[in-house]
C-alpha positions, 0 to 999 in steps of 0.5 A: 726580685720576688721570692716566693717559698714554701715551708712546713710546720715540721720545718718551722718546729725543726729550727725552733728546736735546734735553735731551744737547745743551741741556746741552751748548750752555749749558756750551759756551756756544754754539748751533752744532750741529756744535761741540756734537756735536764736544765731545761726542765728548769722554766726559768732556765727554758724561758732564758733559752726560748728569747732565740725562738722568740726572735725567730718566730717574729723574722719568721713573721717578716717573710714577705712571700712565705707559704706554711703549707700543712702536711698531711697524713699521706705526706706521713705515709709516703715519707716512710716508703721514701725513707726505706727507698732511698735511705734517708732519715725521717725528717728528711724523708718528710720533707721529700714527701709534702714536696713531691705532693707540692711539685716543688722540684728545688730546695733551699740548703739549711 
């Protein structure tokens, strides 16, 4: 079976950014968001942190069947009325909104 998905450049900086600081917090040994974003400043520390974004831009590069579709402006603006309509956080709502200009109908769960 051939799988065919799409996928943004917010989704691909999504995973990359919860990936940076999951890393970060398991080797600080700590969930206080501003502690972790402070050793980050660090670049020995960052570079440590960034092996799992490595890891992941190069699964990434795998994915046979995989589309990065860029968004655009008016992905932007309608994501603020799709938010304010139906309640949903920007990320989200972003999503929604190069979605609804793709005609994708389903999404993968995270």
């Amino acid at each position: 079976m051939e799988i065919k998905a799409i996928t943004t450049p917010v989704v691909l900086n999504e995973v990359s950014y919860k990936l940076l600081i999951a890393k970060a917090g398991e080797l600080l040994d700590t969930d206080r968001f501003w502690k972790i974003h402070e050793e980050l400043k660090d670049k020995k520390f960052i570079r440590t942190c960034y092996g799992i974004v490595e890891e992941f831009r190069d699964y990434v590069g795998t994915l046979c069947g995989l589309r990065v579709e860029d968004v655009r402006i008016d992905d932007f603006n309608k994501s603020v009325d799709l938010g304010y309509e139906f309640g949903l956080v920007t990320t989200d709502s972003y999503h929604a909104a190069a979605m609804d200009r793709l005609g994708l109908k389903h999404i993968a769960p995270e």
